[in-house]
N, C-alpha and C positions, 0 to 999 in steps of 0.2 A: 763124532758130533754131527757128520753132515747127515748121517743115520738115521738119526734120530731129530734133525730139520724134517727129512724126509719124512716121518711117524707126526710132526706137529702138524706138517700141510695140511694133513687130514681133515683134522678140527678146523681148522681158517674158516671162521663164519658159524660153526654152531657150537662155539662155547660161551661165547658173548651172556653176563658180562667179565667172566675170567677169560685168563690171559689161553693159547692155543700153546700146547706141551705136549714136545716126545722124550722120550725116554729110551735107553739101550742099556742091558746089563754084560758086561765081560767079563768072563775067567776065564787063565791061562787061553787069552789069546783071542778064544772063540765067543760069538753072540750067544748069551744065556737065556737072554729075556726080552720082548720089547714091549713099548706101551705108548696111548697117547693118552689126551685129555678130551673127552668125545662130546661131554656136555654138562654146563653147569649143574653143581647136586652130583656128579658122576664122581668116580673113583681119579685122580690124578694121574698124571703120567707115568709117574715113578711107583704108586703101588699096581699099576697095569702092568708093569714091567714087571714087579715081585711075583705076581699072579701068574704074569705067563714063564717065567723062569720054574716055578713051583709046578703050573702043570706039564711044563716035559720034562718033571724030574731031577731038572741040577739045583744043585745045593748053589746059595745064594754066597755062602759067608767067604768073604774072601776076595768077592767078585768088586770089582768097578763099574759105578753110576755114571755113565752119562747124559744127562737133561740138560735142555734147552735154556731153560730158565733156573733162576736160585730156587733151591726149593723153600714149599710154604712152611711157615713156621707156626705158624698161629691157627688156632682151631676156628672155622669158618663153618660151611656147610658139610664139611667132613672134619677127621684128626688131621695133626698136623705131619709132615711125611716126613718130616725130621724125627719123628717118633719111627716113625716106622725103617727107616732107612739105618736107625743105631741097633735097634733088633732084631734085624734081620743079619746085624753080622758084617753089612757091605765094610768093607776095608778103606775105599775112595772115593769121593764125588770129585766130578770132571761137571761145571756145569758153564753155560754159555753168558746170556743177558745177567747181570744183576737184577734183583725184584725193583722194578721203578716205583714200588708203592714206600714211601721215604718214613713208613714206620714199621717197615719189616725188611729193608735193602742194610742185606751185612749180617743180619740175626742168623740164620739159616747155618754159614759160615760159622758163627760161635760156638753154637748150639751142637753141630756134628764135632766141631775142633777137639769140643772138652767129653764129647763121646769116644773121643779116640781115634778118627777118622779122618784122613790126610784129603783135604779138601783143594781143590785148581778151579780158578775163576775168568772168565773170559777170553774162551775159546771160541773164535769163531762169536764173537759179542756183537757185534755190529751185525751179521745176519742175525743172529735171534732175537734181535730188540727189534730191526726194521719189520718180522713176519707178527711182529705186535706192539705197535707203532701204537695203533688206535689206544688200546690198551691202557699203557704206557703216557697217550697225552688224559684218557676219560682221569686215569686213578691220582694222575697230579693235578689235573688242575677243573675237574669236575666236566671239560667239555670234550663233547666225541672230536674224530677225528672226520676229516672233511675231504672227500675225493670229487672232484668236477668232471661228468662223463660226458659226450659230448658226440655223437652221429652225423659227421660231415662232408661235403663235396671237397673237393680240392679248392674254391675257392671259398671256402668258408661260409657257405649256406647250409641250411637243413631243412629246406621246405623244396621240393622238387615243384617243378612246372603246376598247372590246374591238368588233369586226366593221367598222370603218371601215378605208380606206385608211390605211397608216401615213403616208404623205407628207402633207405641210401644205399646203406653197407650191404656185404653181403653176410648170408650165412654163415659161417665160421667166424664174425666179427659179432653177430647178435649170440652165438652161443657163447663169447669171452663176455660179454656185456654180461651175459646171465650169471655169470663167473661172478663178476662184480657187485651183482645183485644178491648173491649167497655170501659175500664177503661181510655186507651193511648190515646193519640193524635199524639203520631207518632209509629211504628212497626221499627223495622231497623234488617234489616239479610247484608250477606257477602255475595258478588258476587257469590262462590260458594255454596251456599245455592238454589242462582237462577238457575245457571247450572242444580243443582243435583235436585231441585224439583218443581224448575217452579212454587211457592206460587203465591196467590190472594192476600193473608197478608188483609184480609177483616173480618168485623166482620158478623156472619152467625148467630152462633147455641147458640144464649143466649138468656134470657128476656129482651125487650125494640129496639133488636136488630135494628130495623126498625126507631127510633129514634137519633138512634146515625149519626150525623156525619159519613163517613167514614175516619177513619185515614190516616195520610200522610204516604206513603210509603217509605222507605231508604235505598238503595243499598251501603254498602260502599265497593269497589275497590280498589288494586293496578292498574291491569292491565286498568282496563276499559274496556276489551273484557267481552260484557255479550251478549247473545242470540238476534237476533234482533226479534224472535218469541216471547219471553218471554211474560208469561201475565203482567207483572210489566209495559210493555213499550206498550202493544197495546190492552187492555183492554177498556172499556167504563172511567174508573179512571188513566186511563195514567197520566193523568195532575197533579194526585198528586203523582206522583214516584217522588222521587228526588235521585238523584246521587252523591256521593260524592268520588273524584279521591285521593286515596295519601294526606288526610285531618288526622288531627288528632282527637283525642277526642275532647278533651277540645273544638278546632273550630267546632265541629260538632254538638257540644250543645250549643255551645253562638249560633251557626246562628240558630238552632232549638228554641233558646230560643226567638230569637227577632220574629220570625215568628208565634210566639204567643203558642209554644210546652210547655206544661206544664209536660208532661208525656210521659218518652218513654216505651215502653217495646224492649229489644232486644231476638230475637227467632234464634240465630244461624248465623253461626254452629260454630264447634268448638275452630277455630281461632278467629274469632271474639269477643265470649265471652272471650276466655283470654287475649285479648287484653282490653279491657275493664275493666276487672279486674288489670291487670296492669298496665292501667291508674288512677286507683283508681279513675272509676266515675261510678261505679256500688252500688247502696243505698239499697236493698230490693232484693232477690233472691224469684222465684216460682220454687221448682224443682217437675215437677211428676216423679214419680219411679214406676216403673212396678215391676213388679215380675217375670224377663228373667233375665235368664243368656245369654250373645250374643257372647263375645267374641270380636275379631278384633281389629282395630287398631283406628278406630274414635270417640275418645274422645270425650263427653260431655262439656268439658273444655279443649282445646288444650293448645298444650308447650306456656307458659309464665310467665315470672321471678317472676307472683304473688305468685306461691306457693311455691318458695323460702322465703316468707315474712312472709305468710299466711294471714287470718284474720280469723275473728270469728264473729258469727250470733246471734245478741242478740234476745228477743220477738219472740223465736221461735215456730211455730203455725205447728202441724201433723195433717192433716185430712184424713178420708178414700175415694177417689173416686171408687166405684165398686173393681175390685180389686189391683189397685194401692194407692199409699200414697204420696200427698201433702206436703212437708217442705216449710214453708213459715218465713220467719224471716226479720231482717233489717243487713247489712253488718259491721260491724266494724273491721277497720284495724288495726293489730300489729302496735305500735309504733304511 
């Protein structure tokens, strides 16, 4: 199973809006086949795996499935791999997450049982549901998932001095940021964000870069005065800026959600994120943290009644980028 975690990695970010899926096939012992899920309309995990078992020649019948996730059951933009997986012979399915979509969670499991196929459920479950979280919250309850990124000094600023470099972090902290940026389906900054730095909000400096999709752009506004130079608005990717005037949260991810958003990340600036947080629809914070003291006045998280409430970040994850430090955790609110 960890195998085939490893085969789902891959997809993370360009399968959007299905779920990221690997696949491993075994007989007698040895790897037969492997496979992921590369991109929506693409071929599944598990018939990648049949494909690639079939082209170096071992017979299938016999062998053991293990995927990531339950397999699909229901005919979608492909067949259903429950078809495919009883004719092919496989003996076993080994799979991890249950499908969190609660009109196909369990079908998958009947469906192989009464083909004759000795089916094991949640292995290793908790990591395959957390690598499609987003997923998992878009298909139950219609809204993406919501990560809070954040480029900061040590004392909690993001705007350096007047004549410095605007950038904080270093290099190896903006190549994981791009990381995060292949992750999302939508990026969302605050009008002043655009004023002050004129972003691409594109994904650049990571692996697979060139496969991703680029994400949907989101300017949210009071005024609606934004640059009419801005590259958000007159770029070659204009078309996927979106604008929203005097919206609230909540509207701003049901309509992200129907438009197929499974995953946002928000990158500023400081009003914004505390708006967010005090809407309580922030799931997952990335903060990088340099090693500056700044000073000034512009917050990393500006004035909002959240931290009057507080919350607290469980599955909290430190990593070192060159010489900044990563906090990575999931949000949980007091009360």
């Amino acid at each position: 199973m960890r195998r085939a975690l490893a085969l789902a990695r891959h997809g993370v970010g360009l399968t959007s809006p299905n779920p990221a899926v690997g696949a491993v096939l075994v007989r007698a012992g040895r790897l037969i086949g492997r496979g992921w899920h590369r991109r929506a309309g693409g071929a599944h995990a598990e018939i990648e795996a049949l494909a690639d078992a079939r082209r170096r020649g071992s017979s299938v019948r016999g062998a053991t499935l293990y995927v990531t996730l339950e397999p699909c059951s229901t005919r979608g933009r492909t067949p259903p791999c429950t078809d495919a997986i009883i004719a092919a012979g496989v003996r076993r399915v080994v799979f991890g997450a249950t499908d969190p979509n609660p009109r196909h969670r369990g079908r998958a499991r009947r469906i192989l049982e009464r083909g004759g196929i000795a089916v094991t459920g949640g292995v290793l479950a908790e990591e395959c549901a957390a690598l499609n979280r987003a997923f998992g919250r878009w298909i139950t309850t219609g809204r993406p998932w919501v990560i809070a990124k954040i480029a900061m000094s040590a004392d909690g600023r993001i705007a350096p001095p007047p004549g410095q470099s605007r950038r904080i972090t270093s290099a190896p902290a903006l190549r994981r940021a791009h990381e995060l940026r292949r992750w999302a389906d939508a990026i969302v900054v605050g009008a002043a964000t655009v004023r002050a730095d004129d972003p691409a909000l594109t994904v650049r400096l990571c692996h697979r870069a060139r496969l991703k999709p680029q994400p949907l752009r989101v300017v949210m506004t009071r005024s609606g005065r934004l640059p009419r130079t801005a590259r958000l608005l007159t770029d070659a990717l204009r078309d996927r800026t979106l604008i929203y005037r005097n919206r609230p949260w909540r509207a701003v991810l049901e309509d992200l959600g129907r438009r197929g958003v499974t995953a946002v990340l928000l990158e500023g600036g400081g009003k914004l994120l505390a708006s967010a947080f005090d809407a309580g629809c922030v799931d997952e914070i990335a903060f990088f943290i340099a090693p500056r003291i700044l000073g000034g006045p512009a917050l990393a998280i500006g004035a909002g009644g959240f931290l009057g409430r507080g919350f607290s970040v469980r599955d909290m994850r430190v990593s070192r980028l060159g010489p900044d430090v990563l906090l990575e955790g999931y949000v949980h609110r007091a009360g």
